[in-house]
C-alpha positions as CSV (number, residue, x, y, z in Angstrom):
1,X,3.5,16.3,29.2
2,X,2.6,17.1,25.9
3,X,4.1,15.0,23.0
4,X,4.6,16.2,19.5
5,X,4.7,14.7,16.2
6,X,6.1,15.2,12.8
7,X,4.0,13.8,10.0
8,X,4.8,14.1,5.8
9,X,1.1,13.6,4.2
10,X,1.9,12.0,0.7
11,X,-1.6,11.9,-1.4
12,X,-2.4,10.3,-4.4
13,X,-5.5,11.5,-6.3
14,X,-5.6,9.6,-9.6
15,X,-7.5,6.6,-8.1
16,X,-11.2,7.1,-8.4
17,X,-13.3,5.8,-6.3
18,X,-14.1,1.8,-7.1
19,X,-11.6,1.4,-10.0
20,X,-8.4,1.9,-10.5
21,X,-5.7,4.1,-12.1
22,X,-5.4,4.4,-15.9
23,X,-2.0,4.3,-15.3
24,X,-0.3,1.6,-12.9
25,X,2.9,2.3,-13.7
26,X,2.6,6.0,-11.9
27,X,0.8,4.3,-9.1
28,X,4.0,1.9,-8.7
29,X,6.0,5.3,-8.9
30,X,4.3,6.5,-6.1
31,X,4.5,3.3,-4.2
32,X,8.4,3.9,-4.6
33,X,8.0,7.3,-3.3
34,X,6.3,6.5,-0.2
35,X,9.0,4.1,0.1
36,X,11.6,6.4,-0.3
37,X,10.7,8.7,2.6
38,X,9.9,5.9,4.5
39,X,13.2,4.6,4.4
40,X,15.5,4.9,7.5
41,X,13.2,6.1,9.6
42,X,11.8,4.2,12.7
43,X,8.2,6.0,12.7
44,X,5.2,3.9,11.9
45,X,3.7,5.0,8.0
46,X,0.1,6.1,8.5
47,X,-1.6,4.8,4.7
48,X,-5.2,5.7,4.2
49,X,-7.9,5.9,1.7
50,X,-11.3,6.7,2.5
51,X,-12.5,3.2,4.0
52,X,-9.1,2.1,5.0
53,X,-9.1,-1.2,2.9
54,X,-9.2,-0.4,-0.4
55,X,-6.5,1.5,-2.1
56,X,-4.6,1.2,1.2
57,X,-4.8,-2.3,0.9
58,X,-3.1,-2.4,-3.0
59,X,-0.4,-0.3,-1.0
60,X,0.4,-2.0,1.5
61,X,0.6,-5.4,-0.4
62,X,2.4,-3.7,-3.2
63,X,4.9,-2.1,-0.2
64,X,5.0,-5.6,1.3
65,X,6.0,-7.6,-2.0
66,X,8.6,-5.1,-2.8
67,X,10.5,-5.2,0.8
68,X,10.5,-9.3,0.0
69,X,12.2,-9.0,-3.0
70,X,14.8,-6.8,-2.0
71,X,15.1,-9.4,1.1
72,X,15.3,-12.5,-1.7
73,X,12.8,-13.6,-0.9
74,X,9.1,-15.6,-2.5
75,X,6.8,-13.0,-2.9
76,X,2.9,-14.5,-2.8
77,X,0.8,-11.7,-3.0
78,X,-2.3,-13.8,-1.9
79,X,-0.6,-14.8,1.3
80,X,-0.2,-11.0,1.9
81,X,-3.8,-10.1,1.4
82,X,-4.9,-12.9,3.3
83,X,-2.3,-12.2,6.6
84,X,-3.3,-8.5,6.1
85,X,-7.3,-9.5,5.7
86,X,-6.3,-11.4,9.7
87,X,-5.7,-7.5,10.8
88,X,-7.7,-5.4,8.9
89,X,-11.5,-7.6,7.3
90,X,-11.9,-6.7,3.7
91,X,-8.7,-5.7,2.9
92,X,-8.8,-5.3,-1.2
93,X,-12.3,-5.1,-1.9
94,X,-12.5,-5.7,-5.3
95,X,-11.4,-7.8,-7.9
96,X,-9.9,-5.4,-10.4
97,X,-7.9,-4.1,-7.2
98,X,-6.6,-7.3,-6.2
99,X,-6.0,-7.6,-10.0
100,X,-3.9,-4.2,-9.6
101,X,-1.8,-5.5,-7.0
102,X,-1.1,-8.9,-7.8
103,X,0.1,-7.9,-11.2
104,X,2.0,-4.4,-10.9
């Protein structure tokens, strides 16, 4: 039997390659947007850049941190990377990116 799926692509193209946005404040807006169509639904959220670790990772920790805080509760954003690095090796390459999603 054949099985279907419904999938929403969401891309962000102001992130170059190795750096960062000029602007994190529209990155976090876009963070929130991914967030909002996210919400209520069941399905897993595919998030991909184009090694997987990257810009996916500042996502994921940035989605991560922000469910924890609307949960109450501590938000380390090292212990994210570091569980996340236990799935995925290399997860938030770089320093400015780490830098990005510790502090936005």
């Amino acid at each position: 039997k054949e099985e279907s799926r419904q999938l929403t692509q969401i891309q962000y193209i102001a992130w170059p390659d190795h750096g960062v946005p000029d602007d994190s404040s529209d990155f976090l807006d876009f963070v929130c947007l991914v967030r909002k169509k996210r919400a209520g639904r069941e399905e897993p959220v595919v998030v991909h850049c184009s090694a997987g670790i990257g810009r996916t990772g500042v996502l994921i920790t940035m989605e991560t941190a922000m469910c924890l805080i609307e949960c109450n509760q501590p938000v380390y954003p090292l212990d994210i990377v570091r569980t996340m690095r236990d799935q995925r090796a290399m997860m938030i390459q770089t320093p400015v990116s780490t830098i990005l999603a510790i502090l936005c």
